[in-house]
ZAVEXDO-275443 format. One record per residue (C-alpha): residue number from 1; residue in three letters; y, x, z. Coordinates in steps of 0.02 Angstrom, whole numbers. Last residue first. Layout:
// residues N
+-----+-----+--------+--------+--------+
|   i |  aa |      Y |      X |      Z |
+-----+-----+--------+--------+--------+
| NUM | ALA |      Y |      X |      Z |
...
+-----+-----+--------+--------+--------+
END
This chain:
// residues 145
+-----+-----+--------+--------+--------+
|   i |  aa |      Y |      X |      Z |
+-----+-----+--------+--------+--------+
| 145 | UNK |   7283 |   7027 |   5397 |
| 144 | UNK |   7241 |   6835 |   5342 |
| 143 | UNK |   7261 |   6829 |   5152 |
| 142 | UNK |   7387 |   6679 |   5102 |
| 141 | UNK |   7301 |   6522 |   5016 |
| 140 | UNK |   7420 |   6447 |   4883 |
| 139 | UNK |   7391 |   6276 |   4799 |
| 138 | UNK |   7512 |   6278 |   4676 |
| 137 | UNK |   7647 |   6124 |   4663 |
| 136 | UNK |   7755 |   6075 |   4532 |
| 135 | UNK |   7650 |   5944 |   4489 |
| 134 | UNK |   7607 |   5837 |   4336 |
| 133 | UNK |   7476 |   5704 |   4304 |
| 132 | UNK |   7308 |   5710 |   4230 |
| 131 | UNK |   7207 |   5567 |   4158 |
| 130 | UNK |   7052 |   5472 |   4274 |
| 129 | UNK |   6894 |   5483 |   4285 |
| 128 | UNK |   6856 |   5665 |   4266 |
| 127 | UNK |   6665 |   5695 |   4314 |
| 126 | UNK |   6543 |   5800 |   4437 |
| 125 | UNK |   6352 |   5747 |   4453 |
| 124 | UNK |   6273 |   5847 |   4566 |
| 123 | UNK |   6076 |   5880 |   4615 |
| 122 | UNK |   6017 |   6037 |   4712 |
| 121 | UNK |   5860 |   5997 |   4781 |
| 120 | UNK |   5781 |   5876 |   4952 |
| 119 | UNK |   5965 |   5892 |   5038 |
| 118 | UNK |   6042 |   5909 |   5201 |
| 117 | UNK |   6244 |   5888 |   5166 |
| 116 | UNK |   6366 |   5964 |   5285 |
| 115 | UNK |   6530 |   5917 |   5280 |
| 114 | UNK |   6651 |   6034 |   5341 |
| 113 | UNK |   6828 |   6052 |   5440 |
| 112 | UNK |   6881 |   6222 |   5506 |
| 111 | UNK |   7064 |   6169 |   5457 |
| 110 | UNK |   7018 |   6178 |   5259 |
| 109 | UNK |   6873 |   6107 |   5198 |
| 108 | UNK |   6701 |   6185 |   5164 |
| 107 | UNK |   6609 |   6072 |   5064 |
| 106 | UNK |   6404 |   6137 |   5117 |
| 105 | UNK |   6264 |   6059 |   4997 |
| 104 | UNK |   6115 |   6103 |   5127 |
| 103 | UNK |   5931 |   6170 |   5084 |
| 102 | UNK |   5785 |   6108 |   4987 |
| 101 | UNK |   5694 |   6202 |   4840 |
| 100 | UNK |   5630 |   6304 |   4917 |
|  99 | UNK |   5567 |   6291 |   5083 |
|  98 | UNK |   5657 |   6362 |   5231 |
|  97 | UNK |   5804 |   6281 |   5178 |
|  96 | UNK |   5944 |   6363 |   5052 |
|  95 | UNK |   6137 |   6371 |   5109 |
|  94 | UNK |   6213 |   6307 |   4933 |
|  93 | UNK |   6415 |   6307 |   4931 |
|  92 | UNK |   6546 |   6182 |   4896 |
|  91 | UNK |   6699 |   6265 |   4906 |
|  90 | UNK |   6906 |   6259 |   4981 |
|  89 | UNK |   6926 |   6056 |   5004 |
|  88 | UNK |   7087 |   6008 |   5057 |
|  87 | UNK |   7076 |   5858 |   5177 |
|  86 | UNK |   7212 |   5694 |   5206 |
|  85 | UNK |   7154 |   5586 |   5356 |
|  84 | UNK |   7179 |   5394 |   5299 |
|  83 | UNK |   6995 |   5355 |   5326 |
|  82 | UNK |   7051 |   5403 |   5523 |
|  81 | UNK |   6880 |   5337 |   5603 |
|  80 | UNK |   6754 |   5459 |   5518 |
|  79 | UNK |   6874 |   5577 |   5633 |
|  78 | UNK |   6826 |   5741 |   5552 |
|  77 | UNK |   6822 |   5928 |   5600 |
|  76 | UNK |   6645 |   5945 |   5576 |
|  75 | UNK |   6542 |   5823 |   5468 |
|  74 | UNK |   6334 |   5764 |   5456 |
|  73 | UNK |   6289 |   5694 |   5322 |
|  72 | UNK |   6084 |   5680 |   5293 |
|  71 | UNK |   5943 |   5647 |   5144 |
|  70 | UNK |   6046 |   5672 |   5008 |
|  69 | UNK |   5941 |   5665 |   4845 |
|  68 | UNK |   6074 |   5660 |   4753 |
|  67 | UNK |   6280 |   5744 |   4751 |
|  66 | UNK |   6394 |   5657 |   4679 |
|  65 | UNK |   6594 |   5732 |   4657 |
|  64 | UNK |   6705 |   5604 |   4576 |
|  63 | UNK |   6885 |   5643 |   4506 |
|  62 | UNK |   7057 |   5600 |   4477 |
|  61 | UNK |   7171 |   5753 |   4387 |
|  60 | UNK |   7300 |   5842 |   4455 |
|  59 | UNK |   7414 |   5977 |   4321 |
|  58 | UNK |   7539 |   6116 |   4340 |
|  57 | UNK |   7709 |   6140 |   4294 |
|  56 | UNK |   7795 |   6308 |   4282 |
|  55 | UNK |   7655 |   6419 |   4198 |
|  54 | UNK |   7546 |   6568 |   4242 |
|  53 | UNK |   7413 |   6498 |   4328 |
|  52 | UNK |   7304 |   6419 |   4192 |
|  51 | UNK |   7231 |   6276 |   4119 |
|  50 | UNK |   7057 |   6278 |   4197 |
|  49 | UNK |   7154 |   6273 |   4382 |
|  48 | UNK |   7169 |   6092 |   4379 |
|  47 | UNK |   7205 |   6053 |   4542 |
|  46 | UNK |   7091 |   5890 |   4583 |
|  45 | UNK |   7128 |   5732 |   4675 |
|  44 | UNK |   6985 |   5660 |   4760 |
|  43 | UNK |   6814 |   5548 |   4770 |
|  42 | UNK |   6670 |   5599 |   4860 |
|  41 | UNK |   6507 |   5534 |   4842 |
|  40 | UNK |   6340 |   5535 |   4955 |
|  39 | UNK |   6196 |   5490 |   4865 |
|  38 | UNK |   6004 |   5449 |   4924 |
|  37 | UNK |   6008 |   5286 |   4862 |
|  36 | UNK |   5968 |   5205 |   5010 |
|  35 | UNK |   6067 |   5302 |   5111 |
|  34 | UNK |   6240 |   5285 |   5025 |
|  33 | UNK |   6334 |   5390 |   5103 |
|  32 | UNK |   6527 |   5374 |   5066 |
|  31 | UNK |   6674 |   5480 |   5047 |
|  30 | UNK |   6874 |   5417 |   4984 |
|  29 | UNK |   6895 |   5358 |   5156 |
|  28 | UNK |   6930 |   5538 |   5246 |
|  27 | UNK |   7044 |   5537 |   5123 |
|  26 | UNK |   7053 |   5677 |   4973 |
|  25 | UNK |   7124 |   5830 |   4903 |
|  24 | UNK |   7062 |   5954 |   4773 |
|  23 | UNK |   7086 |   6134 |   4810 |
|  22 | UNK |   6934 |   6220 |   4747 |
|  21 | UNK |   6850 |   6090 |   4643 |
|  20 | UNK |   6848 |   6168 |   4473 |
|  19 | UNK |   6781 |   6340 |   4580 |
|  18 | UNK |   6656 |   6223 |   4665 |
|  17 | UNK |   6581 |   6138 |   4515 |
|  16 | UNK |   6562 |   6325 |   4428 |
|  15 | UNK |   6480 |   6400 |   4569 |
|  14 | UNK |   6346 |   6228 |   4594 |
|  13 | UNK |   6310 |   6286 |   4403 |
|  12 | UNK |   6240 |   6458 |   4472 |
|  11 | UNK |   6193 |   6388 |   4631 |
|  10 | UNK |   6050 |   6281 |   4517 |
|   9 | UNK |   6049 |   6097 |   4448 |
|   8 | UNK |   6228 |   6075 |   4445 |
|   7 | UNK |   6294 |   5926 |   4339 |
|   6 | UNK |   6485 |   5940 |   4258 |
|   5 | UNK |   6595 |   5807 |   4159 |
|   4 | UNK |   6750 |   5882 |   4130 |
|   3 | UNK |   6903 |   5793 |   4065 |
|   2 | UNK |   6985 |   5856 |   3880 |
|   1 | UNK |   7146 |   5959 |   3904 |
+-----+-----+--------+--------+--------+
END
């Protein structure tokens, strides 16, 4: 499989970013703001769910989320201090501002953890950077009842 390289300029792209991120796992360490540059970047472990479900191996793949024109970070569920805390991110979701286009880049991780992102437009840069590797485990998320 060839590595992605994504941008999301609207929800509808910011959709497609989040479904190849669903289940990716990273350390609290692996994020960073950079303020003067207006960027806040993530860094993980990807499930690469492009290639199927139905098999008996399955595939991780390095990769780096950036989102622009970041103005704020603010986190739930976090200790900044603990960059060695393992997360599992579920989305990345839009929640629009009162004026269009600015609004919040939401990474909803699992645990009731989040990182909330105030920013001036939707802006992301997604990418690959690394090759795949093999695992034998699927994320699984059971339906609450």
């Amino acid at each position: 499989m060839d590595s992605l390289k994504l941008i999301a300029l609207d929800e509808t792209d910011l959709a497609v970013i989040s479904a190849c991120l669903q289940d990716a796992v990273f350390k609290t360490g692996d994020t960073a703001f950079l303020g003067r540059d207006k960027t806040f970047t993530l860094e993980g472990n990807r499930f690469v769910w492009e290639e199927g479900s139905d098999r008996k191996t399955f595939e991780r793949r390095r990769a780096v989320l950036a989102v622009k024109q970041v103005q704020t970070v603010k986190s739930r569920g976090i200790d900044l201090r603990d960059t060695s805390a393992v997360h599992a991110l579920l989305a990345v979701t839009f929640v629009a501002g009162d004026e269009a286009p600015a609004g919040a880049i939401e990474l909803i991780l699992s645990g009731d953890a989040a990182i909330r992102l105030e920013v001036d437009c939707i802006e992301i840069q997604f990418a690959d950077v690394g090759g795949g590797w093999e695992t034998k485990f699927k994320p699984h998320h059971p339906v609450a009842g």
